[in-house]
DRENDO-1510 file (C-alpha; in Angstrom, 1 decimal, always signed):
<recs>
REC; n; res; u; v; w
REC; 1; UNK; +145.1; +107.6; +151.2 .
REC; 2; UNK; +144.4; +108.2; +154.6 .
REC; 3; UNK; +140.0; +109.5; +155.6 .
REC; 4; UNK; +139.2; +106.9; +153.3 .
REC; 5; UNK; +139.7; +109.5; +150.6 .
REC; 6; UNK; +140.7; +106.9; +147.7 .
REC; 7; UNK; +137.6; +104.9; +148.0 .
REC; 8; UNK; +135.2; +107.9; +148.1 .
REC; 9; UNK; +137.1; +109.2; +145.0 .
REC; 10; UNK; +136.7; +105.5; +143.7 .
REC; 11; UNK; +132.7; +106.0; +144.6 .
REC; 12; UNK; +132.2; +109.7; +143.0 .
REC; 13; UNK; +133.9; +109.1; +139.9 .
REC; 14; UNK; +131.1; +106.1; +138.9 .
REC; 15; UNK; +129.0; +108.5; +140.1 .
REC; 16; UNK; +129.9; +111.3; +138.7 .
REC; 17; UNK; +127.2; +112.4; +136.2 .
REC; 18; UNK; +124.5; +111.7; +139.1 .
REC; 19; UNK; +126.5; +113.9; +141.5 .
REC; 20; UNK; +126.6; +116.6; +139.0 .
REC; 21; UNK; +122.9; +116.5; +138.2 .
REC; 22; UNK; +122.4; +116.5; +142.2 .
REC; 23; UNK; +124.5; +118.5; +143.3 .
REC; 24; UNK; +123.7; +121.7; +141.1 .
REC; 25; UNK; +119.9; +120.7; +141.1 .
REC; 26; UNK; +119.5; +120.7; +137.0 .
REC; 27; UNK; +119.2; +117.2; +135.0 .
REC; 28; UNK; +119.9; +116.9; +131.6 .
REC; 29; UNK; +116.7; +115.1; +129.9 .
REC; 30; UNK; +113.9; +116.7; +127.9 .
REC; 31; UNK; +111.5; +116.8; +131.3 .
REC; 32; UNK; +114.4; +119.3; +132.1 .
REC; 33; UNK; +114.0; +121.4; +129.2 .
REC; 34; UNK; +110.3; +121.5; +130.0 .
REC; 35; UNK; +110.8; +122.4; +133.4 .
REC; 36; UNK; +112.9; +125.4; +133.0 .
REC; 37; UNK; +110.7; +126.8; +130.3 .
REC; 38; UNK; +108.2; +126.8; +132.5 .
REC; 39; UNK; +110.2; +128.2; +135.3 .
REC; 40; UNK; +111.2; +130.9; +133.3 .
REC; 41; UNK; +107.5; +132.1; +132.4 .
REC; 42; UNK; +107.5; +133.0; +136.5 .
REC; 43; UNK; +110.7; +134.7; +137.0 .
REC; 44; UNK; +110.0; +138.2; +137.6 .
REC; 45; UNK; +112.8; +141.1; +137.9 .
REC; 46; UNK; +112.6; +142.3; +140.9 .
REC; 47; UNK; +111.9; +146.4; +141.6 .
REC; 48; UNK; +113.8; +149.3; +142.2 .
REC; 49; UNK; +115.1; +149.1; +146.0 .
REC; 50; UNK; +113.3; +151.6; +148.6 .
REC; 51; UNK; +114.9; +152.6; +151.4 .
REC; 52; UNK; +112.3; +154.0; +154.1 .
REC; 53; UNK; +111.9; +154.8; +157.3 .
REC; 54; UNK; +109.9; +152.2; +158.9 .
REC; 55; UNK; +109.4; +150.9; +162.4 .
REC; 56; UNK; +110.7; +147.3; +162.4 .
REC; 57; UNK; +110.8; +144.5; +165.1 .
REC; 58; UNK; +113.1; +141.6; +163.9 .
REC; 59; UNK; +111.9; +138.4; +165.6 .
REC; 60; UNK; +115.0; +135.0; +165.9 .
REC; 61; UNK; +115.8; +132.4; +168.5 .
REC; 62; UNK; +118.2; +130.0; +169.4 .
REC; 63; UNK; +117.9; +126.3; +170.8 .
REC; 64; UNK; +119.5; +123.5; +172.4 .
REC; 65; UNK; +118.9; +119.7; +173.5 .
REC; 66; UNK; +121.2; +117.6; +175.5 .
REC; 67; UNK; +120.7; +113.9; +176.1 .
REC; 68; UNK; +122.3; +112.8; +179.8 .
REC; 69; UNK; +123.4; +109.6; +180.8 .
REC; 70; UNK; +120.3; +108.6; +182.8 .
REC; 71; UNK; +118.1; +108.9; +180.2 .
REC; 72; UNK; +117.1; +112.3; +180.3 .
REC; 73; UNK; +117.2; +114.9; +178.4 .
REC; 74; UNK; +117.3; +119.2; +178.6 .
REC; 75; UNK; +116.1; +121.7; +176.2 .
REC; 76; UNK; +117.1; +125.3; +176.5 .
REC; 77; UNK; +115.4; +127.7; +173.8 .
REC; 78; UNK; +115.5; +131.8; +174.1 .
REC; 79; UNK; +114.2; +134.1; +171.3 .
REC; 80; UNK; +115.0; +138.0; +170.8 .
REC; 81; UNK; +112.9; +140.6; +169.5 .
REC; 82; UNK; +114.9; +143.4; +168.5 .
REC; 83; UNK; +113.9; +147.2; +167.5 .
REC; 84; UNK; +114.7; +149.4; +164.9 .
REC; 85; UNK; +114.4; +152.4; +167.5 .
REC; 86; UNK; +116.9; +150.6; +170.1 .
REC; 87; UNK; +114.7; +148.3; +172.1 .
REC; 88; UNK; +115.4; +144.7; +172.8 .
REC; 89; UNK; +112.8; +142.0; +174.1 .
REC; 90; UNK; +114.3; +138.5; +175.3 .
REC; 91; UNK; +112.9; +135.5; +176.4 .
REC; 92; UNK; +114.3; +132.2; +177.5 .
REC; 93; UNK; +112.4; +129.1; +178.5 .
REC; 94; UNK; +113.8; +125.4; +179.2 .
REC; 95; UNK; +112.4; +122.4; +181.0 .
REC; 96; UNK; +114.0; +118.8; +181.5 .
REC; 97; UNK; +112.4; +115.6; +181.1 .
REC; 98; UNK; +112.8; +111.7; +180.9 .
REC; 99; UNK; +113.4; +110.8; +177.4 .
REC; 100; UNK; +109.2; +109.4; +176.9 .
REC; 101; UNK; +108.7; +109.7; +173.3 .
REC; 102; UNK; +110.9; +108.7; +170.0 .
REC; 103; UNK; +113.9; +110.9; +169.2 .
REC; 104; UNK; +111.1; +112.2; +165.9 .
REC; 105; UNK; +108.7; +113.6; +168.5 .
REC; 106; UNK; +111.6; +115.3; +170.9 .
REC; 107; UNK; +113.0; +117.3; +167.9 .
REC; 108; UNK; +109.4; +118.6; +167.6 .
REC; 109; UNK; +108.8; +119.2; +170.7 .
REC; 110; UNK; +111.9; +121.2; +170.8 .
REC; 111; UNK; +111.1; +122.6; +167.5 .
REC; 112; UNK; +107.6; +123.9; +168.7 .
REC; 113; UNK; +108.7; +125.4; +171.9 .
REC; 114; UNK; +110.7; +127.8; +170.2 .
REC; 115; UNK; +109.1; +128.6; +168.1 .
REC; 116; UNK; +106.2; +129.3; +170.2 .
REC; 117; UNK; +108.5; +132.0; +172.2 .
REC; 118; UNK; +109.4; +133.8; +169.1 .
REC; 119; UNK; +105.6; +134.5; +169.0 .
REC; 120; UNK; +105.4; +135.7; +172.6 .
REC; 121; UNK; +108.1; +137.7; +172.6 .
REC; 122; UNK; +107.1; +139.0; +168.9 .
REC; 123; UNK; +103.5; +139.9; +170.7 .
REC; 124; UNK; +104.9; +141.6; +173.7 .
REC; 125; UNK; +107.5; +143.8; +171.0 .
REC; 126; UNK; +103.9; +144.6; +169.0 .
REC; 127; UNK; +101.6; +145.2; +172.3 .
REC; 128; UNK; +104.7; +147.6; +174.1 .
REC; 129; UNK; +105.0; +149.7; +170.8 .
REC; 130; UNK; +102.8; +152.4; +169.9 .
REC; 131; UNK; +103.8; +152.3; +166.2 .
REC; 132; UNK; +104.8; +149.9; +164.4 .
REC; 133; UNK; +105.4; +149.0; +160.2 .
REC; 134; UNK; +107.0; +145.5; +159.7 .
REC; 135; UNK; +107.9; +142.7; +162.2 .
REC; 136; UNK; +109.9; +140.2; +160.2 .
REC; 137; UNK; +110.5; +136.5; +162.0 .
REC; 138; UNK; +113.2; +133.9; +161.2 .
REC; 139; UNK; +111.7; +130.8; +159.2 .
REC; 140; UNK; +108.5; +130.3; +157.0 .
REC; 141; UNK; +104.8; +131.4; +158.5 .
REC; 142; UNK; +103.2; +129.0; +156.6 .
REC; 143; UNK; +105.3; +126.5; +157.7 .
REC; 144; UNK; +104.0; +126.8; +161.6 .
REC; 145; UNK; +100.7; +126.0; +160.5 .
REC; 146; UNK; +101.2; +122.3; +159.1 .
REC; 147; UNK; +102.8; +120.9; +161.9 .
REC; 148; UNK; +100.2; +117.9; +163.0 .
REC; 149; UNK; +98.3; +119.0; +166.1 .
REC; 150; UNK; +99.0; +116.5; +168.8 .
REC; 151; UNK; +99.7; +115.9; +172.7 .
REC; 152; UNK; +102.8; +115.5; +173.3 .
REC; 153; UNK; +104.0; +112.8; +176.3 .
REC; 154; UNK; +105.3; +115.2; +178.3 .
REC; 155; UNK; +104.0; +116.4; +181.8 .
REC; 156; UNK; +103.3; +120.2; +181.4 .
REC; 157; UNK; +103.9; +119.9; +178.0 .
REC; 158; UNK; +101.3; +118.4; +176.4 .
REC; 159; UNK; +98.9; +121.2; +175.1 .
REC; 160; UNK; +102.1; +122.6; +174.0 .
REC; 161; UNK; +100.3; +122.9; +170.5 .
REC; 162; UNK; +97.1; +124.6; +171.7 .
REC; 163; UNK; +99.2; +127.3; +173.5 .
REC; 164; UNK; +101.0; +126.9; +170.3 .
REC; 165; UNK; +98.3; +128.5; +167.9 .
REC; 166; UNK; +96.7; +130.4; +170.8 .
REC; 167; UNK; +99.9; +132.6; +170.8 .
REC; 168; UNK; +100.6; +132.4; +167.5 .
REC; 169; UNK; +97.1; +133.3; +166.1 .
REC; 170; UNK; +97.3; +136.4; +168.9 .
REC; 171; UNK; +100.2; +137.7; +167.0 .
REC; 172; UNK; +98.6; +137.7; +164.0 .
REC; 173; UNK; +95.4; +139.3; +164.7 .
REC; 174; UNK; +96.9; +142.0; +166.4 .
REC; 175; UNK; +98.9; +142.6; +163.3 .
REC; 176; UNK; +96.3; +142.6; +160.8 .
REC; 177; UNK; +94.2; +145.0; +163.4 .
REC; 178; UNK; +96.8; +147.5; +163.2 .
REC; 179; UNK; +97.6; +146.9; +160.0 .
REC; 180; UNK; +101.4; +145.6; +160.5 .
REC; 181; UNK; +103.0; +143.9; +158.0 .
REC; 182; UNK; +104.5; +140.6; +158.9 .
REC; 183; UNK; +106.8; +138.8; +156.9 .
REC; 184; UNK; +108.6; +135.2; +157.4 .
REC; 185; UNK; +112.1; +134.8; +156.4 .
REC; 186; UNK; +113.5; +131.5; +155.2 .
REC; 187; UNK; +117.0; +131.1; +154.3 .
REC; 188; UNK; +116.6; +127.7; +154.0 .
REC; 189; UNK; +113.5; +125.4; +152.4 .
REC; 190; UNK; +112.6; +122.4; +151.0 .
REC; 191; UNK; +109.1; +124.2; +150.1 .
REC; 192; UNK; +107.8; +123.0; +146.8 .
REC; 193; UNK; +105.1; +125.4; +146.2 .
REC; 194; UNK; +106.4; +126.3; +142.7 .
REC; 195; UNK; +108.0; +123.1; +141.5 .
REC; 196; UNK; +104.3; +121.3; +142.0 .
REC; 197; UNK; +102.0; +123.7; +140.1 .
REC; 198; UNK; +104.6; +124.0; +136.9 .
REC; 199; UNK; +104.8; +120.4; +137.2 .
REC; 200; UNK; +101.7; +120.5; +136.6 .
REC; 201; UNK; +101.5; +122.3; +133.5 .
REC; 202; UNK; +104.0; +120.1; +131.8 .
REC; 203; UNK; +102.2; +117.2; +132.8 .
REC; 204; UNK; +99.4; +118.6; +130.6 .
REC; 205; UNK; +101.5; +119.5; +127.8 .
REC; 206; UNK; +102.7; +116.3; +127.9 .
REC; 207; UNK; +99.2; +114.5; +128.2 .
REC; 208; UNK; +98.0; +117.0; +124.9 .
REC; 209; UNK; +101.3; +115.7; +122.9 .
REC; 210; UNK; +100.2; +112.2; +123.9 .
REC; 211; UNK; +96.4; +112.3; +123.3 .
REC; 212; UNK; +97.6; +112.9; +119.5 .
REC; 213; UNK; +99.3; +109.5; +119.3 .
REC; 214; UNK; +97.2; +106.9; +122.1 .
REC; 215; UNK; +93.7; +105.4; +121.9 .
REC; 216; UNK; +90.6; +107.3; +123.8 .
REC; 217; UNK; +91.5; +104.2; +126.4 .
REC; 218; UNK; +95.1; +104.2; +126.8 .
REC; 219; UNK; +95.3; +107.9; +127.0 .
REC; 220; UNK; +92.8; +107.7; +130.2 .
REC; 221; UNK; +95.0; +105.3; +132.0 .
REC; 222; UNK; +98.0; +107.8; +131.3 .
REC; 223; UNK; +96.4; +110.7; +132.5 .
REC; 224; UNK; +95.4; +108.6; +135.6 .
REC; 225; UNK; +98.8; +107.2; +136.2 .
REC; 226; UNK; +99.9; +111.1; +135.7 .
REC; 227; UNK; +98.2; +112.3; +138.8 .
REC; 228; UNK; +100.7; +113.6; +141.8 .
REC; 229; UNK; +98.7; +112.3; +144.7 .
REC; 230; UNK; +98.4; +108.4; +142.7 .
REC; 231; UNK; +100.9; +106.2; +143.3 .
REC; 232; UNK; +101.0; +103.9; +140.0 .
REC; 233; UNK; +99.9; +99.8; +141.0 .
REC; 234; UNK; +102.2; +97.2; +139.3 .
REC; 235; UNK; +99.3; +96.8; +136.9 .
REC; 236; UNK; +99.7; +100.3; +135.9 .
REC; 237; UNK; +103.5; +100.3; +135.3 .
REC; 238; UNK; +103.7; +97.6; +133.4 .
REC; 239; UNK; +100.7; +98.8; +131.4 .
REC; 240; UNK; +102.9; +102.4; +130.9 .
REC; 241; UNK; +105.6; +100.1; +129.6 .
REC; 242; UNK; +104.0; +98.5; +127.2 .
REC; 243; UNK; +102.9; +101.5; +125.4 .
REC; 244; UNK; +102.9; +102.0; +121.7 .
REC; 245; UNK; +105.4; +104.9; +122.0 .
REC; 246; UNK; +108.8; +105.9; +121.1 .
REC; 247; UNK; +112.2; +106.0; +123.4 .
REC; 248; UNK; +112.8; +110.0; +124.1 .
REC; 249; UNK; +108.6; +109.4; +125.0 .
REC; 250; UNK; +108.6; +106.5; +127.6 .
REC; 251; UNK; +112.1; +108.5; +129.3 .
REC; 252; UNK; +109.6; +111.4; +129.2 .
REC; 253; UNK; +106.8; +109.8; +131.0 .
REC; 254; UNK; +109.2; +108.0; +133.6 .
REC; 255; UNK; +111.2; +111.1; +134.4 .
REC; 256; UNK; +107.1; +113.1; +134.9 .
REC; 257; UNK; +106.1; +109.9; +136.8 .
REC; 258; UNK; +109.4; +110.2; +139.0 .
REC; 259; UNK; +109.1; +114.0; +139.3 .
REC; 260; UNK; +105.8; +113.8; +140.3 .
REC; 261; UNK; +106.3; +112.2; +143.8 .
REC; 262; UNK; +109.4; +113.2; +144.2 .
REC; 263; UNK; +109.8; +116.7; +143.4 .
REC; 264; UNK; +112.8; +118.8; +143.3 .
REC; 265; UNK; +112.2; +122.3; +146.0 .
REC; 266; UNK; +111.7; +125.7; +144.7 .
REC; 267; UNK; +115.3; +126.3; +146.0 .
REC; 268; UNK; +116.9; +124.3; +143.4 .
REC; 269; UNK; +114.9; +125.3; +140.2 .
REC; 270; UNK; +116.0; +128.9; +141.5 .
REC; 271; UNK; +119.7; +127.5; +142.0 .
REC; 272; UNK; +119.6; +126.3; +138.2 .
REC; 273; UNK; +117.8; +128.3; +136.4 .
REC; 274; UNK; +117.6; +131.5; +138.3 .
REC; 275; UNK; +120.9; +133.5; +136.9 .
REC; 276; UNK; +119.7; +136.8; +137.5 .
REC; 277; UNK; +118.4; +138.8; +140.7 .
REC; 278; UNK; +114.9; +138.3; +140.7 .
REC; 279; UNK; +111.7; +136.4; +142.2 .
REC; 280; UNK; +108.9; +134.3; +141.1 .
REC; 281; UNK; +105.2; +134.6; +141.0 .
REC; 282; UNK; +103.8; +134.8; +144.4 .
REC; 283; UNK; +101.8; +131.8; +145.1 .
REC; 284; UNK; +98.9; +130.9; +147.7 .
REC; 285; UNK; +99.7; +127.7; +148.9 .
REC; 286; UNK; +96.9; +125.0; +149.6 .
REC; 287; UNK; +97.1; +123.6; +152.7 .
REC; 288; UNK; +97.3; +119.4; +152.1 .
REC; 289; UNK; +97.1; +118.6; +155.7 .
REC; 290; UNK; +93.7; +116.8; +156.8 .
REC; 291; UNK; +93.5; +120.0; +159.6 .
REC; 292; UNK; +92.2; +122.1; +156.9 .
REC; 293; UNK; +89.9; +119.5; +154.9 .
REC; 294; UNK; +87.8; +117.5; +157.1 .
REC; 295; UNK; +89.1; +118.3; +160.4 .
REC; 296; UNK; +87.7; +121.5; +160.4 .
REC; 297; UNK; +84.3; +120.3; +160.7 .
REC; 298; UNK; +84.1; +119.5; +164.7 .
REC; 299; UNK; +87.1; +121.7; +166.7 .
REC; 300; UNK; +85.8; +119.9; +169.9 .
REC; 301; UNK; +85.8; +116.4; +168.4 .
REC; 302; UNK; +89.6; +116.9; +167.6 .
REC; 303; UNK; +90.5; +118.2; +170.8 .
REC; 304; UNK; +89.2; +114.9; +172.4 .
REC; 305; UNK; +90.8; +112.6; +169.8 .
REC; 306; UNK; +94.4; +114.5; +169.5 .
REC; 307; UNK; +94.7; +115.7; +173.3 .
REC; 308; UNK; +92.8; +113.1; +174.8 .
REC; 309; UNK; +95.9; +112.6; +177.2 .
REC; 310; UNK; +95.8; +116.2; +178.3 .
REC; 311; UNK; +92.2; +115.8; +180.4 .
REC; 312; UNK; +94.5; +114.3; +183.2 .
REC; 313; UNK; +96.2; +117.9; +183.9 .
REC; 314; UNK; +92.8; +119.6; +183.8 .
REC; 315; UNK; +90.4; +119.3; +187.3 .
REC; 316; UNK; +87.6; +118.3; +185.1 .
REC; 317; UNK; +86.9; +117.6; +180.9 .
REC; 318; UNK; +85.3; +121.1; +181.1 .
REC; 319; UNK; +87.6; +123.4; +181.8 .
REC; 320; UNK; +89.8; +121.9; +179.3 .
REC; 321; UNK; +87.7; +121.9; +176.9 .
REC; 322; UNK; +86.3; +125.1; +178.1 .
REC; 323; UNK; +90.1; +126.7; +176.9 .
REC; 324; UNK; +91.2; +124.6; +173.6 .
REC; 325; UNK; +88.1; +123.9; +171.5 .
REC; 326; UNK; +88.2; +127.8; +171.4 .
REC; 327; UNK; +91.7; +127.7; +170.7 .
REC; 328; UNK; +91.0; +124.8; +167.7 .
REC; 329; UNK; +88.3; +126.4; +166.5 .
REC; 330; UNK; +90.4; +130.0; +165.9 .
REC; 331; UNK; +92.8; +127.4; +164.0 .
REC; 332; UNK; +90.7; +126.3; +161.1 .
REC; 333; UNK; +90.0; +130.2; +160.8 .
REC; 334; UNK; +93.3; +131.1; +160.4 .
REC; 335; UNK; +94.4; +133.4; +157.1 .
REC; 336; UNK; +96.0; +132.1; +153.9 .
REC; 337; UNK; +99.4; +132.5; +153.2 .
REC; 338; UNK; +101.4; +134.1; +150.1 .
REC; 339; UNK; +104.5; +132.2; +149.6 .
REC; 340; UNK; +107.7; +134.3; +147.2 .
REC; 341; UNK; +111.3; +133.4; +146.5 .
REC; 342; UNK; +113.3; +136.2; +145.7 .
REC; 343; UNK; +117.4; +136.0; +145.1 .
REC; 344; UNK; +118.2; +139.7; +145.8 .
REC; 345; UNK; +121.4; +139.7; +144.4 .
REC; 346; UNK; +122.2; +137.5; +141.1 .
REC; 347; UNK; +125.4; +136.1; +143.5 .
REC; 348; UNK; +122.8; +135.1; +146.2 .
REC; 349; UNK; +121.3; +131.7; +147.9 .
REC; 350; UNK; +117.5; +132.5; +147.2 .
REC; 351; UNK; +115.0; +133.3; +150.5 .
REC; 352; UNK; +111.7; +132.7; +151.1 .
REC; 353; UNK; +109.4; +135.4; +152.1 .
REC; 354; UNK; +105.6; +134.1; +153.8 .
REC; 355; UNK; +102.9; +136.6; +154.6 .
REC; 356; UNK; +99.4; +136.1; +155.7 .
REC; 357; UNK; +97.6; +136.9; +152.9 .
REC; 358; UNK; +95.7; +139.6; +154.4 .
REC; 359; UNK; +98.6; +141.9; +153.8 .
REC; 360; UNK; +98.1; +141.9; +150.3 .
REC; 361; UNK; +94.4; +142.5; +150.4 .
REC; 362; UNK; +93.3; +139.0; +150.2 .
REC; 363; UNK; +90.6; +137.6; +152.7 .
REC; 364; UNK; +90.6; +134.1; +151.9 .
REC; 365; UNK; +91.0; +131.3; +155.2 .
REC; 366; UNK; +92.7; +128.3; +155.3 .
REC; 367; UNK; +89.5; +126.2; +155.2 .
REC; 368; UNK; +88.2; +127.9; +152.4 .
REC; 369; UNK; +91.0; +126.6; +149.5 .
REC; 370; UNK; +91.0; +123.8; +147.7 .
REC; 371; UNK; +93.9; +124.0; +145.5 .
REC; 372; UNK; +97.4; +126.0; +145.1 .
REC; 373; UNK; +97.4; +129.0; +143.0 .
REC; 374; UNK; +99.8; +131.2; +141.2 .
REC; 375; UNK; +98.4; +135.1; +142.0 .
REC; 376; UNK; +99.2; +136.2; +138.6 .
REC; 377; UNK; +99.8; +139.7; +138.2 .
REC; 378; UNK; +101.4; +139.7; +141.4 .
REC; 379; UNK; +99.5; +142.1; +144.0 .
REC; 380; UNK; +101.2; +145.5; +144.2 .
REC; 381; UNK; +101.4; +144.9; +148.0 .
REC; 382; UNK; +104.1; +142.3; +147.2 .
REC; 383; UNK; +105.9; +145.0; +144.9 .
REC; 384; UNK; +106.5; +147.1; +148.2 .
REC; 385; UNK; +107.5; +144.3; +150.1 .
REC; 386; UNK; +110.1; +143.0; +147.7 .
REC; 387; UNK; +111.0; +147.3; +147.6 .
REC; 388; UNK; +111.0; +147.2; +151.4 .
REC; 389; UNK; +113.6; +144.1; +151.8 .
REC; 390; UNK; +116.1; +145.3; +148.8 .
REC; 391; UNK; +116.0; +148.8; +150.5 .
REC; 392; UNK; +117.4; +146.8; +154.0 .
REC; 393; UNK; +119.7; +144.3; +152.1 .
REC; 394; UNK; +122.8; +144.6; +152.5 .
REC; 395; UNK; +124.2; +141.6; +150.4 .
REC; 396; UNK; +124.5; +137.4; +150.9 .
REC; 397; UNK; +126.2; +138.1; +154.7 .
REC; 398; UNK; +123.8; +140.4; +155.5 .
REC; 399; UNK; +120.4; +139.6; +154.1 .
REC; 400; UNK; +118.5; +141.8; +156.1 .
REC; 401; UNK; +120.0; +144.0; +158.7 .
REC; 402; UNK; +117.9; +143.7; +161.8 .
REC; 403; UNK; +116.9; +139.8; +161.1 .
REC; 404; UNK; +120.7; +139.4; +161.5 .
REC; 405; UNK; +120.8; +141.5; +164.3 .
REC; 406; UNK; +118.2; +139.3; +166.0 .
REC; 407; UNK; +120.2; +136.1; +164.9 .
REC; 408; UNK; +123.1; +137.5; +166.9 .
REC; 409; UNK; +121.6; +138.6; +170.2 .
REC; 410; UNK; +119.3; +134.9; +170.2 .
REC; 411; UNK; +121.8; +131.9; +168.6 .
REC; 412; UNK; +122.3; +129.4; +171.2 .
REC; 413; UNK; +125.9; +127.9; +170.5 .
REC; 414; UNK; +126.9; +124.4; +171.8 .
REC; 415; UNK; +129.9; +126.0; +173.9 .
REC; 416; UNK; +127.5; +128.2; +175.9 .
REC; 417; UNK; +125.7; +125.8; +176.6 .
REC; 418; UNK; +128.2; +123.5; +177.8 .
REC; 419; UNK; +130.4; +126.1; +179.6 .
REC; 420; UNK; +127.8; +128.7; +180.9 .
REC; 421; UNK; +124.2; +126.9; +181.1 .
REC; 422; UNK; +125.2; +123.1; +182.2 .
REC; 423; UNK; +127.5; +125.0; +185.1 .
REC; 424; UNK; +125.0; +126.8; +186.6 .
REC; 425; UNK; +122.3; +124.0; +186.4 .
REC; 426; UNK; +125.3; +121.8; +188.6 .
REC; 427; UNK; +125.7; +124.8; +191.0 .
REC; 428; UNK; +121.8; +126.0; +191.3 .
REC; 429; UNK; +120.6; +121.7; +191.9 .
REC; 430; UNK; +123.8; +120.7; +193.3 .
REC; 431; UNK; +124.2; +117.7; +190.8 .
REC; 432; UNK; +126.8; +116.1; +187.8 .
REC; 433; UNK; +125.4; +116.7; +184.6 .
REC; 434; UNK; +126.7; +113.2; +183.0 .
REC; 435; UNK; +126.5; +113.3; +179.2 .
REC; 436; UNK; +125.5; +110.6; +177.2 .
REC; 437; UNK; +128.6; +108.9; +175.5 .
REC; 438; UNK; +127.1; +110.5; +172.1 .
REC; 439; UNK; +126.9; +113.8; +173.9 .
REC; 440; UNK; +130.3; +113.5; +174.9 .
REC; 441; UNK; +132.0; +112.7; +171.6 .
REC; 442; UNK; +130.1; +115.8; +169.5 .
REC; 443; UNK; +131.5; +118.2; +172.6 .
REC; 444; UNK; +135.1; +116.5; +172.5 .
REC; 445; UNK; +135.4; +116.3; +168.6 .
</recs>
């Protein structure tokens, strides 16, 4: 067979039942069964649509890296605020550098920097407008504040970050002053918010079965081995296999012990189990990032250690300092988040919907939580929201009308960027734009 088609069908029929399980997200064993009881306790039916009449400022952007043969590399991002009453705020930034850093760190940069102009434009849509109801943004909002704080190895780059939050913390502040609702939007996530807390309630219904049958000792050392953050020693596996208990028990415990560390995203439970149009219990997620735990304690000793390689922009330590400590300290202040999935049609992909949790009437900072927690009844704020998105959903091509719109006006394609943007970089420096050879094969197929 010709695309190597024979030995891959060789490869996924002795792997078939493991494709299955992966592939639709549910596995067939009793920690299974325990699962999805548990995820069905928090899947809610959703509310009656609402269709109103709200002022709405949908927030996307677009991006785009190319590697050139000498080593170099150029990054184009532009974002697009558009209005529900006909307005339209773009912004493009790009820069081009020597290729400093490992490929891991570039993507981030990349990442970040768009990011960071969906804020600004997203400010300057909020600060134009005299009234405004929603502003909705492409991607999580909790998300943007765990990426790790660092300098970055690139000249006129490297408090990227600070200016980062700065922007980003602006936009929210002015929102919750005026008492705008802002929602992220993810269409795609590995979050696993909800997988981890009702992982943790089988793991105690599991531990109260076993406490029945094991010693005072025995049962400790379980319940030890049993904690998510603790990776078992060799000591402690061998001591769970050697445990007075019966087959279907030790598959339990492995499976909870597997689960544990590696465990599956909100997305799929949803995917599996989630047949209806519907949503789960909102949860406020615990930051388990060492910003928020320790960190916290001393903005300006971070800003030394983390940016120490941005004093060299500044004329002096002071007026560096003078700018991000500020900017770090505003940070570990920052709101908590309410994380939802919602499938908004029973023939959907699920989203993700993030808001800072002052929208919903809850005051709480980032610094102030120590653990995830399900907010159970969910608050009636989320109600309208979930009310609010049905009312603009216009099925699984078009989620939400002016996020798409957005989408439109700000995705960066690889053939503009090849045939508009790389042309007029040649013509504006008079230079040859040389791909590298792994640029050239993805653009020639």
């Amino acid at each position: 067979m010709p695309n190597f088609l024979d030995l891959f069908l060789n490869e996924l029929q002795e792997k078939r039942d493991v494709f299955r399980r992966r592939l639709t997200g549910e596995e067939s064993t009793e920690l299974d069964g325990l699962l999805k009881a548990a995820f069905q306790k928090e899947w809610r039916k959703l509310p009656a649509p609402q269709k109103q009449d709200l002022r709405v400022i949908a927030v996307d952007s677009g991006r785009s890296t190319r590697e050139y043969a000498p080593g170099a590399f150029m990054y184009i991002c532009r974002a697009s605020a558009y209005t529900s009453w006909g307005e339209s705020h773009r912004k493009v930034t790009s820069n081009a550098h020597m290729i400093a850093s490992p490929r891991e760190q570039l993507v981030d940069l990349v990442s970040l920097r768009s990011e960071h102009i969906e804020h600004q434009v997203a400010l300057e849509a909020v600060q134009s407008a005299s009234d405004v109801d929603l502003v909705l943004l492409d991607g999580s909002l909790y998300g943007r504040i765990t990426h790790v704080p660092i300098a970055f190895n690139y000249a006129g780059e490297r408090e990227l970050y600070l200016r980062y939050m700065q922007t980003f913390i602006q936009l929210l502040e002015e929102c919750r002053k005026r008492k705008i609702l802002i929602l992220g939007i993810s269409k795609d996530s590995v979050a696993r918010h909800l997988t981890r807390l009702l992982l943790d309630s089988v793991r105690d219904k599991v531990l109260q079965d076993l406490e029945k049958v094991l010693s005072s000792e025995d049962f400790s050392q379980v319940a030890q081995s049993l904690e998510a953050e603790k990776k078992p020693a060799i000591a402690a596996i061998r001591f769970l296999r050697e445990l007075p208990l019966s087959k279907s028990q030790h598959e339990l415990i492995w499976d909870l012990l597997y689960e544990l560390r590696r465990p599956r995203p909100d997305f799929a439970l949803i995917h599996a189990w989630g047949e209806t149009a519907g949503y789960t219990t909102p949860i406020e997620p615990y930051p388990d990032v060492p910003l928020f735990k320790y960190e916290s304690k001393n903005p300006a000793d971070y800003v030394q250690r983390r940016f120490a390689n941005v004093y060299v922009d500044y004329q002096s330590d002071e007026d560096f300092e003078k700018w991000a400590v500020p900017v770090m300290k505003d940070t570990f202040q920052l709101p908590t988040f309410v994380t939802v999935c919602a499938k908004l049609a029973h023939n959907d992909t699920p989203m993700r919907i993030d808001m800072p949790a002052f929208n919903v009437g809850i005051p709480t900072r980032l610094s102030q939580v120590s653990a995830s927690r399900m907010l159970d009844p969910p608050p009636s704020r989320v109600q309208t929201i979930l009310e609010t998105l049905l009312g603009e959903y216009g099925g699984p091509e078009l989620y939400n009308v002016f996020l798409v719109h957005a989408d439109r006006e700000a995705r960066l394609p690889l053939k503009d960027v090849t045939t508009l943007y790389e042309p007029l970089v040649e013509k504006e420096l008079k230079i040859s734009l040389i791909p590298r050879r792994r640029e050239r094969r993805l653009r020639h197929g």
